[in-house]
N, C-alpha and C positions, 0 to 999 in steps of 0.2 A: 696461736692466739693465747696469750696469758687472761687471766681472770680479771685483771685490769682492764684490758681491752675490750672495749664494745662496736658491734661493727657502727658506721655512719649512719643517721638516719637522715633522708632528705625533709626539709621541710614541707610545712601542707603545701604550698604555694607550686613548688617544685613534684609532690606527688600526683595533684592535682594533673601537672601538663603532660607528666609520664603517662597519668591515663589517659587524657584525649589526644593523646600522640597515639596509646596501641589501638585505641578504637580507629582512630583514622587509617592508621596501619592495617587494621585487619577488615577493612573495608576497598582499601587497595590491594591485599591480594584475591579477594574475590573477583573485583575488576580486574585482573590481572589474567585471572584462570578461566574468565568468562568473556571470549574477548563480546557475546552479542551483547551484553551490557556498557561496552563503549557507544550504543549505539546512541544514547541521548545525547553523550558527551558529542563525539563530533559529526554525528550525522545530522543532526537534525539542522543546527548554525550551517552547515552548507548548503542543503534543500531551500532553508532559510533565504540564504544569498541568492543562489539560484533563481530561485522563485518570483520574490519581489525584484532584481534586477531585472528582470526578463520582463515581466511586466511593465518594470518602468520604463526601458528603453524600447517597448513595444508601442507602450503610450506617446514617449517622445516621437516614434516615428509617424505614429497614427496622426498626429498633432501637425504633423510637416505633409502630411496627404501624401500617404506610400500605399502600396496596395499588397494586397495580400491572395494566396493563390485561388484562383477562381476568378478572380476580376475585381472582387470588392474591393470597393473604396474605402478606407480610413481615414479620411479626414477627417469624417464627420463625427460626433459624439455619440451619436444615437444607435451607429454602426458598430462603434468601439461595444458600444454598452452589451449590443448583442451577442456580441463573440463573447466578454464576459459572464454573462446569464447562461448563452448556453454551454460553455466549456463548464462552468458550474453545476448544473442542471446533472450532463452528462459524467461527469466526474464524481457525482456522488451517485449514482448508478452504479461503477465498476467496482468505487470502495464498499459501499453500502453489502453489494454482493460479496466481496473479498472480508469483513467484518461479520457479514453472516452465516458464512459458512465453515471460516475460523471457529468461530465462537462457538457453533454449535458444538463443535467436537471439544469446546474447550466446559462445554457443561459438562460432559460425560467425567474429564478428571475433577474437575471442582467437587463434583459428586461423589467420587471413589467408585464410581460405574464402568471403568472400562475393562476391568477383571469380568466382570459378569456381562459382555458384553461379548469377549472370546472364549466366554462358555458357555453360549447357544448358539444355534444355528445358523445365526444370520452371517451372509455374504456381508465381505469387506463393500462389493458393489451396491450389495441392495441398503446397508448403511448410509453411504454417500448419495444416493438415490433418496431418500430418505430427508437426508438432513438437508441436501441440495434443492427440493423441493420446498422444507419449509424454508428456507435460504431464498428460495423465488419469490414467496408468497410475500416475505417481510422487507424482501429489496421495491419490489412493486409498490405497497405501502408508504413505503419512504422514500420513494422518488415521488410519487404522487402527491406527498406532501410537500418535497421541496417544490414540483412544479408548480404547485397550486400559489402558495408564497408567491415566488417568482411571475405569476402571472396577475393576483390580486394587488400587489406591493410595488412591481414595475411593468406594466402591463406587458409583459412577454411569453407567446405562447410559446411551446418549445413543438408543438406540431404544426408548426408550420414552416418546419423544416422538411416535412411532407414526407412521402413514402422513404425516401434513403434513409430517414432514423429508424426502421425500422432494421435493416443487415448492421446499423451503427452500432443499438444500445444490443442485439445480438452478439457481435462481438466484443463489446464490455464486458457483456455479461458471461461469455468462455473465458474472457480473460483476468476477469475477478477471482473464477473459478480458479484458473490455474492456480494462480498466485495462492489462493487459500491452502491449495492442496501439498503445494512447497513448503509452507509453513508450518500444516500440521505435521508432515514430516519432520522438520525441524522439532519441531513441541516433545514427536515421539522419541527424537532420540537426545536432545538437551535437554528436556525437561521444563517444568515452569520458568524456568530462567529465562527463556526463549521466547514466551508468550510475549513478552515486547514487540517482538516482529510484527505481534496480529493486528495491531493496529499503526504499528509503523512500516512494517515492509514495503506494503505500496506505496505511500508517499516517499518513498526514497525516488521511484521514480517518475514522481508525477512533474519536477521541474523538466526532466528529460523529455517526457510525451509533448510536451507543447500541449497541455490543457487551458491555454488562455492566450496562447501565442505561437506564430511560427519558429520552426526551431535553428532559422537564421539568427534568433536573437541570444541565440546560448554564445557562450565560448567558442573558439573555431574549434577546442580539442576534443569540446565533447558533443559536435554537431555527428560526427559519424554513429555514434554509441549511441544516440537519440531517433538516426534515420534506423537504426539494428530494430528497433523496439517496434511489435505489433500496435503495442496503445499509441504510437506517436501517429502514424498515419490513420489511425483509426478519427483521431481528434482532428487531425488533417481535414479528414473526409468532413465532419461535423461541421469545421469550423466555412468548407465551402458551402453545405449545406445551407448555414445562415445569412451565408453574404449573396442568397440567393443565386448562386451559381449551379452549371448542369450537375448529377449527380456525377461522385469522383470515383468512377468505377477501377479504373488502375488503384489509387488509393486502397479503397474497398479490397481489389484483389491482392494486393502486397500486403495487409493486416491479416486478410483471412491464409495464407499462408503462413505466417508468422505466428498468429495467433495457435492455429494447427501443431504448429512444430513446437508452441511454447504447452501444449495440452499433455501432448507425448513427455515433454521430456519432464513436466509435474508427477505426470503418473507413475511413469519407469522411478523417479526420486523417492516417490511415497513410497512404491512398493519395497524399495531398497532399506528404505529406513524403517520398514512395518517388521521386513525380513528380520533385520538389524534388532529392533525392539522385542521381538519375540524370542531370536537365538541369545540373546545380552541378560532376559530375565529383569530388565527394564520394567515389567509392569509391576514391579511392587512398590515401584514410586508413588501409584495413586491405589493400594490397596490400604 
């Protein structure tokens, strides 16, 4: 380059777009490297579809007087509304529990507390015992406030669904747990990135449970993936429950196996990923 020469300078106009090109760029390889962070992007538009479709073509059936298992009739409005109320009712039961027992363990890094948490005594168990506890007390809380709503607002008790909501919102409530416990594992080994999952994990599969509908009304391709899942017959059970049918004991017992085998295989997970976070040296992300 001679002393004449000056390199090109781009104009503002043009420096301007070179930066909000490398911002956009350097936000895409984040996304890039982080695939749970697609998860707003395309999971949630498909839960989305899912969800409201099933719904609707549940409604058009209920509309056309189809019946649904247990004997209940759909034709009627007042019947629809109930299955609605209480797949709701119940559904915020599982998550409520699945968001407080997340959460709990997610005070501990917000805090910078979990270095000082594997330098005392306490059992991994008696932690989980602990936080699962106040996890009980604040799920109880906030169902009772949704039922309350739901009962002053559209007069629907949700016990009179009678003794079987009692094995129902039990197995919710194991299976809120699992799912909690998959997640904090995740948290320990990705890191805050991940923390997405704790309020989204579950509802990835809440169009698949049939929480407001049978899950005749999915896709033919993902009716098998949906009968796989403990929550789907669990809602199953609930959903005979309301349409005043006998209690769904088969139901009942294909969730509580499910549910069991989805318990095992959270914990073996945690344990794997606690293993993982501790040999990695991993906790000086929240020291």
């Amino acid at each position: 380059m001679t002393a004449t020469e000056v390199p090109a300078l781009r104009s503002p106009a043009a420096a301007s777009a070179h930066r909000v090109r490398a911002v956009a760029r350097r936000h895409w390889l984040v996304l890039r490297r982080s695939p749970h962070r697609i998860f707003d992007v395309l999971v949630w538009p498909v839960v989305d579809t899912l969800l409201y479709g099933s719904i609707g073509l549940f409604a058009a059936k209920a509309a056309g007087g189809g019946t649904e298992t247990g004997g209940a009739e759909l034709g009627t409005g007042p019947t629809l509304a109930v299955f609605l109320l209480s797949g709701t009712v119940l559904w915020h039961l599982v998550h409520q529990t699945q968001i407080s027992l997340a959460t709990g363990f997610l005070e501990e890094t917000w805090s910078r507390n979990v270095i000082g948490l594997l330098t005392t005594p306490l059992r991994g168990w008696e932690y989980l015992a602990g936080v699962g506890l106040f996890a009980l007390v604040r799920t109880a809380l906030s169902t009772l406030a949704v039922a309350s709503l739901a009962f002053a607002a559209y007069a629907f008790d949700v016990t009179t669904l009678g003794l079987g909501l009692i094995p129902v919102a039990a197995l919710l409530l194991l299976c809120g747990w699992a799912v909690a416990l998959a997640v904090v594992g995740l948290v320990l080994r990705y890191g805050s990135g991940a923390e997405a999952l704790v309020w989204g994990g579950l509802s990835v599969v809440m169009p698949l449970s049939g929480v407001f509908y049978p899950v005749s009304t999915l896709p033919a391709p993902l009716r098998p993936v949906a009968e796989a899942l403990p929550t789907t017959h669990v809602f199953a059970a609930g959903r005979a429950l309301a349409g005043d049918g006998p209690t769904p004991w088969h139901e009942l017992a294909v969730a509580t196996l499910g549910t069991a085998a989805l318990l095992v295989l959270a914990l073996f997970f945690l344990g794997r990923m606690l293993a993982s976070f501790r040999r990695r040296g991993l906790v000086t992300r929240y020291s």
